[in-house]
GUVEX-187397 format. One record per residue (C-alpha): x, y, z. Coordinates in steps of 0.5 Angstrom, whole numbers, padded with zeros to 4 digits, always signed. Layout:
N
XYZ ...
end
This chain:
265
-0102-0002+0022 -0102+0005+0019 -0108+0008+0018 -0107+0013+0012 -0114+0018+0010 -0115+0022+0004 -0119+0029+0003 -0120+0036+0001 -0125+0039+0006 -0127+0043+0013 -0130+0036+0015 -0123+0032+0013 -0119+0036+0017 -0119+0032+0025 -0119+0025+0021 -0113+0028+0017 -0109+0030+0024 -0111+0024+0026 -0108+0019+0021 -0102+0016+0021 -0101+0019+0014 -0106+0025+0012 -0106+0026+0004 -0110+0032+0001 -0109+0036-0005 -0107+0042-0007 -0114+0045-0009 -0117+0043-0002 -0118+0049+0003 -0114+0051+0009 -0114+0047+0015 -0114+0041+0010 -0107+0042+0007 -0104+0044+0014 -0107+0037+0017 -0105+0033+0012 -0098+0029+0012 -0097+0030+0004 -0100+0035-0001 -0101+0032-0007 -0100+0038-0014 -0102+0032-0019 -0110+0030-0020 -0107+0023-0019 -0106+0016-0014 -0100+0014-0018 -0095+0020-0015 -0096+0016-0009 -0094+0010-0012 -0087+0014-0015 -0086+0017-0009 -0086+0010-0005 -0082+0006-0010 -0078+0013-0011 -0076+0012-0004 -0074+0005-0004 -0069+0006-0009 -0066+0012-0005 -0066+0007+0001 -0062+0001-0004 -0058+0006-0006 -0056+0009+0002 -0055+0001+0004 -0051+0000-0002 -0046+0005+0000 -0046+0003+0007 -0044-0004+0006 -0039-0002+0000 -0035+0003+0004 -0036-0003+0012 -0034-0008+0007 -0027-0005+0004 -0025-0002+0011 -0026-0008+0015 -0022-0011+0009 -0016-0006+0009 -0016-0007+0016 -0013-0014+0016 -0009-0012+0011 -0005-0006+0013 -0004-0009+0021 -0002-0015+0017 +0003-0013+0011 +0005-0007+0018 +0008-0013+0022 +0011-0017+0017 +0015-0011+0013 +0021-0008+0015 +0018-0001+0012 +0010+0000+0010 +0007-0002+0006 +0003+0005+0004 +0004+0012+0006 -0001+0015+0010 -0001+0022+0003 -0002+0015-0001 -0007+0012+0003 -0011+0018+0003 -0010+0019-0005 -0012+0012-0006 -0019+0013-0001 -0020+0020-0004 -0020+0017-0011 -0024+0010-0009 -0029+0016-0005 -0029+0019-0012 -0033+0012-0015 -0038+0012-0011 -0041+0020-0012 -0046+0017-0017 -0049+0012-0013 -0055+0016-0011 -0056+0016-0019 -0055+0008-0019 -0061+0004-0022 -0064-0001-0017 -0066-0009-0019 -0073-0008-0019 -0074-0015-0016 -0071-0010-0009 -0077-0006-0010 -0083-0010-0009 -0083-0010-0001 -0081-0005+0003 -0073-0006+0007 -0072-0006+0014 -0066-0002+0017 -0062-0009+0019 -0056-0007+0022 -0054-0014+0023 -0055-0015+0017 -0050-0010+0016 -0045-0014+0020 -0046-0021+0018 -0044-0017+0010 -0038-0014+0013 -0036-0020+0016 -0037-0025+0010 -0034-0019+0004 -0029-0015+0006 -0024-0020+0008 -0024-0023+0002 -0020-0017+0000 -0015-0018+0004 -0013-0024+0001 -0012-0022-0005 -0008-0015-0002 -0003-0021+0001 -0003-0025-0006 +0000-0018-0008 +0005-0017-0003 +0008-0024-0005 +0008-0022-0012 +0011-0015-0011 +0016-0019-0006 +0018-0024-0009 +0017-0024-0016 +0018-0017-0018 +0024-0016-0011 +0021-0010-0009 +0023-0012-0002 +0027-0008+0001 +0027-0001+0004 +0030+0002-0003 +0025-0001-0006 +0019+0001-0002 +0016+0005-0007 +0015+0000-0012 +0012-0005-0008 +0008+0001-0004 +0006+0003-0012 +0004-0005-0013 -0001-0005-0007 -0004+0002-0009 -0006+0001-0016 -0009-0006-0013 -0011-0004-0007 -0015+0002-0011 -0019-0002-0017 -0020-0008-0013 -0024-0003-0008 -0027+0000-0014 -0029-0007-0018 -0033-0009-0010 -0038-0003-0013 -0040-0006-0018 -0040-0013-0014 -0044-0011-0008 -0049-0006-0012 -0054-0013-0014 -0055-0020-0012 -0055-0021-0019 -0048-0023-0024 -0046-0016-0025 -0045-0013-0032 -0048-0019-0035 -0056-0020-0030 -0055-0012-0029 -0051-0006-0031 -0051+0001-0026 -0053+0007-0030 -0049+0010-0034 -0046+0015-0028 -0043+0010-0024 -0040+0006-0029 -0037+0013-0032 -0034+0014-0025 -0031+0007-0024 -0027+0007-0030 -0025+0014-0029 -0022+0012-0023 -0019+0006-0024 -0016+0009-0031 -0013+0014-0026 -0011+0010-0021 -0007+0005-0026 -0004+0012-0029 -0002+0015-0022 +0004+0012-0021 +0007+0014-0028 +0005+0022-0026 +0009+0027-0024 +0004+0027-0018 +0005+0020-0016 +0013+0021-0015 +0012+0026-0010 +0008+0022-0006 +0013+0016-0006 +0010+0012-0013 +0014+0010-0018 +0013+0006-0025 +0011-0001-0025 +0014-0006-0030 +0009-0008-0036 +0008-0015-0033 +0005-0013-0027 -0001-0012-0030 -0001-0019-0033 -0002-0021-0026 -0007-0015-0025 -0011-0017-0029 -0012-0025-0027 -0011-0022-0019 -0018-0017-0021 -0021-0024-0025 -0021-0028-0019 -0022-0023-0013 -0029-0022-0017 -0031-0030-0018 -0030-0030-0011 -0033-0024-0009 -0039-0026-0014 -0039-0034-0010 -0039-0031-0003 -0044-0027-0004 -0048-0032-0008 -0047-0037-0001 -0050-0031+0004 -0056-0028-0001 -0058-0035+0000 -0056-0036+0007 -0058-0029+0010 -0063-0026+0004 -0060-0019+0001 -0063-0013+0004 
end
């Protein structure tokens, strides 16, 4: 149990230093406001209640960039060990690896700025690093399913399977690559259908499409050749689209199952 005293006088001050949470104003004298835990400016109790749910949305805001960025690595894992051993060149150079994660890392600068279901600011949250693990666990392979999807495509289909060729199957997995990791903030962001149960703010959808209209135009730029991309062919981004539209239902399906199964901290 945590004990929380308010006051503004000489009196006040031991019960102040002595409470878990010491509140004083700051019209009180002295020893009170150097006792106290928190100074109130404003002549109102409802500054607490802001400050509190203000808080809880700047933890929402922390565990959601935790699990966005655990997720998506844990998932590029299998998928750059996977397509490494499979392939006689690799299947992105590290310049564009490091490209594609600087621009990734781009979309999520607006998440502190990002709104909050209100139904996740009821009650406090606890810091569950297994909670964390499990996520990850569940998440991020999921994209890795959809990288393979994209090999096969760039592979088979579109012949990119050669080491002459290597730059159009390595240009197919960094668009791919980039809006799918780009597409899981929006996922992983609410428990709830993302645009249809709830929308991120203005900021974060800005630098979403910011970033997936980049990195869709990367390949075509003349800084996308000198790290080893070259254009993809129209039709590509017909198989694109679906690859992104399946990846989301069934990143949505899952996420649907642990919320029910682990709860969404």
């Amino acid at each position: 149990m945590w004990w929380v005293f308010l006051g503004d006088g000489i009196n006040d001050s031991p019960a102040l230093r002595a409470s878990d949470v010491g509140i004083s104003v700051d019209n009180a004298v002295d020893i009170a406001k150097e006792s106290a835990d928190i100074i109130l400016l404003e002549k109102s109790l409802l500054v607490l209640e802001e400050g509190v749910l203000e808080g809880r949305k700047v933890f929402g805001n922390i565990t959601k960039y935790i699990k966005m960025g655990a997720s998506s690595n844990f998932g590029n894992v299998f998928s750059v060990v996977g397509s490494s051993l499979l392939l006689p060149f690799l299947p992105m150079l590290p310049v564009q690896l490091l490209v594609q994660n600087l621009l990734y890392d781009l979309s999520q600068t607006a998440i502190p700025w990002d709104q909050v279901d209100d139904e996740y600011l009821i009650q406090p949250r606890k810091w569950e690093i297994g909670d964390i693990g499990r996520f990850m666990i569940c998440i991020g392979p999921l994209s890795s399913i959809f990288d393979y999807a994209t090999f096969a495509l760039m592979w088979w289909w579109f012949g990119a399977n050669s080491i002459a060729k290597q730059g159009l199957f390595q240009s197919g997995w960094f668009v791919e690559g980039l809006l799918s990791q780009t597409l899981i903030v929006h996922m992983i962001r609410t428990r709830k259908i993302p645009f249809v149960q709830s929308r991120a703010s203005w900021p974060l959808i800005f630098t979403t499409v910011a970033v997936m209209l980049t990195g869709i135009y990367f390949p075509f730029s003349v800084l996308g050749r000198k790290i080893g991309l070259t254009h993809l062919p129209p039709s590509y981004f017909a198989f694109l689209v679906l690859i992104l539209l399946s990846y989301a239902l069934l990143t949505q399906r899952v996420k649907t199952w642990f919320v029910k199964k682990f709860g969404y901290s």
